[in-house]
C-alpha positions as CSV (number, residue, x, y, z in Angstrom):
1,X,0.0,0.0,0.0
2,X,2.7,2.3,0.6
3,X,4.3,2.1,-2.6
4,X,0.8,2.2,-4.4
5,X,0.2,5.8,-2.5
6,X,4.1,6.9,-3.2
7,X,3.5,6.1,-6.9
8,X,0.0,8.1,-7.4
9,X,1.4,11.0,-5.3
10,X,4.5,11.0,-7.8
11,X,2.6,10.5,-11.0
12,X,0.6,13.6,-9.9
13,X,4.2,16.1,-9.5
14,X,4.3,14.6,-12.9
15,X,1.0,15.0,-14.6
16,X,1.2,18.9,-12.5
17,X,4.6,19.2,-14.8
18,X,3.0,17.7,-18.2
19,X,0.2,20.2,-17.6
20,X,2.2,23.3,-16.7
21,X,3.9,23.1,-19.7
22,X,0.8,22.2,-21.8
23,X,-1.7,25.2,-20.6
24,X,1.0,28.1,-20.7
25,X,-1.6,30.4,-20.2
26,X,-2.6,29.4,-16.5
27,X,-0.5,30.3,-13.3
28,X,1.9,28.3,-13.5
29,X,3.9,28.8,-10.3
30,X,0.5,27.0,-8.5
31,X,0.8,24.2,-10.9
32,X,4.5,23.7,-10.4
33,X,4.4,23.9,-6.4
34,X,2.1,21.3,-6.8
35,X,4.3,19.3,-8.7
36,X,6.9,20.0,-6.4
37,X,4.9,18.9,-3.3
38,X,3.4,16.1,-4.9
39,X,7.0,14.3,-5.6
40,X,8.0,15.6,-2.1
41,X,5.6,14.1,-0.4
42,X,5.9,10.6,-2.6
43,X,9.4,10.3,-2.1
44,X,8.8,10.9,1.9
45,X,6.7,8.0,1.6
46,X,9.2,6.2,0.1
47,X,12.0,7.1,2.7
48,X,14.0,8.5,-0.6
49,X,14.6,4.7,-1.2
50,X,15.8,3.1,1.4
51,X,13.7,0.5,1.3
52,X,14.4,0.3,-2.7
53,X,17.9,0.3,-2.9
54,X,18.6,-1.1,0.8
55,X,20.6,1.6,2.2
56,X,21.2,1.9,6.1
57,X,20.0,5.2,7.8
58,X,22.8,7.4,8.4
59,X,23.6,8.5,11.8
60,X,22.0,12.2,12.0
61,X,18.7,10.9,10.9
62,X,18.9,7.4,12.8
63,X,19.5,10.1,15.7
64,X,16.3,12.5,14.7
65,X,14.1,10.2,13.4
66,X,11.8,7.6,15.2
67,X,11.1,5.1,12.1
68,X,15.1,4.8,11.9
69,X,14.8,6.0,8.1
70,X,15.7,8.5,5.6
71,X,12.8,11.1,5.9
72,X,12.6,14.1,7.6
C-alpha cells in the first residue's frame, strides 16, 4: 500500500509538470508547487529509497528520526 500511495502521489508532481507546460496560459507557479509537493511528499513515503535500494539510515537521521529511516 505504501508504494501504491508513493506512486499516485509522484505520478501527480508529474501530470502537474506535463500540464504546466501544456496550458501556458494558467498560473503556472500554483501548478509547479504542486508538482513540487506532490513528488516531495511521494518520495517521503518512500523514505528517498531506502527500502528500494537497501541503504542503512545514516547517523544524523537514525539520531532525529523515530522510524530509523531516511525522511525528515
Amino acid at each position: 500500500m505504501e508504494l501504491i500511495t508513493a506512486l499516485l502521489l509522484i505520478g501527480s508532481g508529474l501530470v502537474a509538470v506535463f500540464l504546466m507546460a501544456k496550458y501556458r496560459e494558467t498560473d503556472q507557479w500554483c501548478i509547479l508547487g504542486m508538482g513540487l509537493l506532490f513528488f516531495f511528499l511521494g518520495m517521503e513515503e518512500l523514505s528517498w529509497g531506502q527500502h528500494l535500494f537497501g541503504w542503512q539510515t545514516p547517523e544524523v537521521f537514525a539520531v532525529l528520526n523515530d522510524q530509523g529511516e531516511t525522511n525528515l
